[in-house]
C-alpha positions as CSV (number, residue, x, y, z in Angstrom):
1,X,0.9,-0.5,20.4
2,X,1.6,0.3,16.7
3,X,4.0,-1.0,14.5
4,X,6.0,1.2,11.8
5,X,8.0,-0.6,9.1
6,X,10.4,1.4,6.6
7,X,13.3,1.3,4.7
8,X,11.5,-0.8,1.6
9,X,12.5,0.7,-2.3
10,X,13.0,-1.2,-5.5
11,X,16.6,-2.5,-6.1
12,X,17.9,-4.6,-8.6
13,X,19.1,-8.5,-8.1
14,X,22.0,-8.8,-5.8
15,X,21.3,-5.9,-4.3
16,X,20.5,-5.1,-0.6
17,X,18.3,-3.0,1.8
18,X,18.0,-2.6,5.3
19,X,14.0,-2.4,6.9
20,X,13.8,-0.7,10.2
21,X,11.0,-1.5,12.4
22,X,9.7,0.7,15.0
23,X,7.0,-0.1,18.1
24,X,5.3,2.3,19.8
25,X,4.2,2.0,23.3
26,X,6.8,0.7,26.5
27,X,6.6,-3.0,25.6
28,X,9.1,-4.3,23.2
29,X,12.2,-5.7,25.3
30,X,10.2,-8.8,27.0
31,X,9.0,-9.9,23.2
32,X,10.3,-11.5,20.4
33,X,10.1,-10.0,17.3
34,X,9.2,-11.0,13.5
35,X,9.5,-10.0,10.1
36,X,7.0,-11.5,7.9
37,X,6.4,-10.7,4.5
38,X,3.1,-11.2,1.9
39,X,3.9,-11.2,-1.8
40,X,1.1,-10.8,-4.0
41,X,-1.6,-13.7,-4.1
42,X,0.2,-15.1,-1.5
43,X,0.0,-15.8,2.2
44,X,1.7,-14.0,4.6
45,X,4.9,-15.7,5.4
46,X,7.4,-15.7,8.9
47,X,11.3,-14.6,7.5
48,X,12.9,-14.2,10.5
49,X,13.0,-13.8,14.6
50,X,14.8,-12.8,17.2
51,X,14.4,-13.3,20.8
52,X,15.0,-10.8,23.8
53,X,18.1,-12.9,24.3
54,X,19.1,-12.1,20.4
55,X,18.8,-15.8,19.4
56,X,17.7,-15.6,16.1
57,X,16.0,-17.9,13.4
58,X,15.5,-17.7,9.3
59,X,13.2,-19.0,6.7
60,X,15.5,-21.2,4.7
61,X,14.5,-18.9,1.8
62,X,16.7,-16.2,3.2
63,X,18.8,-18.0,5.3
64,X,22.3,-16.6,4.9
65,X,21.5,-13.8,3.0
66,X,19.2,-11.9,5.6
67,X,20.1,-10.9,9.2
68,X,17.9,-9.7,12.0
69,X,18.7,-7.4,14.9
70,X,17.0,-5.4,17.4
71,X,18.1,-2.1,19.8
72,X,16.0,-2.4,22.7
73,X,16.8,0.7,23.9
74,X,14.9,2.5,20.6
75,X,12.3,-0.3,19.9
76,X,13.5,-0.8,17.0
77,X,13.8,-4.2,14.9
78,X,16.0,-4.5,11.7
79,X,16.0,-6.7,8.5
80,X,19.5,-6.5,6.9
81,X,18.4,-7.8,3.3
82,X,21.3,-8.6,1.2
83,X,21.5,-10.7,-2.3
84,X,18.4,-9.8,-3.3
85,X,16.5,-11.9,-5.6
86,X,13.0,-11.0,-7.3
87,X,11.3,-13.6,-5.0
88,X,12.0,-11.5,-2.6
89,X,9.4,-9.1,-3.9
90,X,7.0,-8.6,-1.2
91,X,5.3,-6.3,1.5
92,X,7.7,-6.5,4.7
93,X,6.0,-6.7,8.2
94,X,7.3,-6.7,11.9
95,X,5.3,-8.0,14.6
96,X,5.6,-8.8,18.0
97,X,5.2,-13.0,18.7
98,X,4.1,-14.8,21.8
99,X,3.9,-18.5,21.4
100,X,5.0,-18.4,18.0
101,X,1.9,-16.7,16.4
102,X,2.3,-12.5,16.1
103,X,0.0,-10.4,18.9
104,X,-0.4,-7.0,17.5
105,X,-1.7,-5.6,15.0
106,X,-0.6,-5.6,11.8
107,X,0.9,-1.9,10.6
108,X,0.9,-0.7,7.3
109,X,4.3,-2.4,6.2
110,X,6.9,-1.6,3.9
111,X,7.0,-2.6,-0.1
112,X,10.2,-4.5,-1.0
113,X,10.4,-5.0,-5.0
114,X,13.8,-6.1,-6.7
115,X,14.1,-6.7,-10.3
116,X,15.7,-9.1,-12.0
């Protein structure tokens, strides 16, 4: 199983992006998914999940401004990033999460930087 983020880029504040996350292999549906993020000198840090029944849940950091989706049908998990501040700043990861702790390994992420 390998993970693929994309759709990172430097934007100003305010402004949005939207990550794409895609996983390899025939296991993705049964699994709820993650985006984390690491900013530097900083640990790695859970935004955002979303179930196989497409309940969701949000770090209160991004909470309203951030929205999570999935299309199991092209294993695929988004992060709809809008009001961007420069906390924000920070290499995006997906990850597949059993018990609440993330399963695979980790994939090469995408870099998230927004200026102020």
């Amino acid at each position: 199983v390998q993970l693929q983020a994309s759709g990172g880029g430097l934007v100003h504040t305010g402004g949005s992006l939207k990550l794409s996350c895609v996983l390899s292999g025939n296991v993705f549906s049964p699994y709820v998914m993650g985006w984390y993020r690491q900013a530097p000198g900083k640990q790695r840090e859970l935004v955002a999940t979303i179930s196989s029944g497409i309940t969701t849940t949000y770090g209160d950091s991004v909470k309203g401004r951030f929205t999570i989706s999935r299309d199991n049908a092209k294993n695929t998990v988004y992060l709809q990033m809008n009001s961007l501040k420069p906390e924000d700043t920070a290499v995006y990861y997906c990850n597949r999460l059993r018990g609440g702790m993330p399963v695979s390994d980790w994939g090469q992420g995408t870099q998230v930087t927004v200026s102020s």
